[in-house]
C-alpha positions in Angstrom: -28.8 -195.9 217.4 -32.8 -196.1 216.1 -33.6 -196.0 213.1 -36.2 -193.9 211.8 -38.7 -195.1 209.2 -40.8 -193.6 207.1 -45.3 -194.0 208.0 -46.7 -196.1 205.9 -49.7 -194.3 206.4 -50.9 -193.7 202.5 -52.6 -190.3 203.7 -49.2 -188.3 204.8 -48.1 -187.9 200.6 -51.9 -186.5 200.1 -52.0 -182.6 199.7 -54.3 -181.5 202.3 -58.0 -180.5 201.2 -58.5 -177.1 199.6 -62.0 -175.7 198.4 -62.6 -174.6 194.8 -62.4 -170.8 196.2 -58.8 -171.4 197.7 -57.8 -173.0 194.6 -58.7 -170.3 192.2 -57.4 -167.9 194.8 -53.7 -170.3 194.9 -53.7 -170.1 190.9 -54.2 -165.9 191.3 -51.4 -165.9 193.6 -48.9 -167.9 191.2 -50.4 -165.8 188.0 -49.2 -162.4 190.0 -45.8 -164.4 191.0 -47.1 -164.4 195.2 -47.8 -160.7 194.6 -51.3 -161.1 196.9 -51.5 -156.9 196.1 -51.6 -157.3 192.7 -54.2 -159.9 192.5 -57.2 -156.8 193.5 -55.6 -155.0 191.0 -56.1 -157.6 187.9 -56.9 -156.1 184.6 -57.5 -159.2 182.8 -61.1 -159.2 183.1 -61.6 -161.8 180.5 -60.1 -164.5 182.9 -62.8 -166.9 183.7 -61.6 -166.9 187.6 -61.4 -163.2 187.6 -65.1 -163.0 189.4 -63.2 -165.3 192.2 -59.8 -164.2 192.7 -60.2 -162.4 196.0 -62.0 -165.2 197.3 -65.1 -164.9 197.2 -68.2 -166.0 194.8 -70.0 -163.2 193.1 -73.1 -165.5 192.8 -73.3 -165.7 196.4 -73.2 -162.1 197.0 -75.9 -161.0 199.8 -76.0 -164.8 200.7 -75.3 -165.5 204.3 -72.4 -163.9 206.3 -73.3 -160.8 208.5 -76.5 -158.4 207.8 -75.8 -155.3 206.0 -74.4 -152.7 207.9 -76.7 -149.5 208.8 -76.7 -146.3 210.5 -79.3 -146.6 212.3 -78.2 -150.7 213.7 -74.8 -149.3 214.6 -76.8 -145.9 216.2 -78.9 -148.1 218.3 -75.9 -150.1 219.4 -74.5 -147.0 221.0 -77.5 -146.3 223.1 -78.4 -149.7 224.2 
């Protein structure tokens, strides 16, 4: 029977790679015991990650993504 052993590869015990948003977002989720609704409804606006906890960066707000939705983009769609 083969035997199986264990990779000695150093990088299988590492956690994998999370960015500062999902972190803050992971701590939300185990402050609201996993209860993902109940982190958009927070109330403890004091919390220094409360600007973060849906994911996102309020400094960054405008910056990047998709242009703002309009009328008249979404109205010119339609004809074209």
């Amino acid at each position: 029977m083969p035997v199986k052993t264990k990779s000695l590869d150093v990088r299988d015990d590492l956690p994998k790679a999370t960015t500062p948003l999902r972190a803050i977002r992971n701590k939300c989720r185990d402050c609201t015991c996993d209860q993902r609704g109940e982190i958009r409804l927070c109330t403890i606006t004091k919390c220094p990650l409360y600007p973060f906890r849906l994911g996102r960066s309020a400094a960054r707000k405008g910056i990047g993504g998709r242009p703002p939705h309009t009328a008249a983009s979404s109205k010119e769609r339609a004809e074209g």
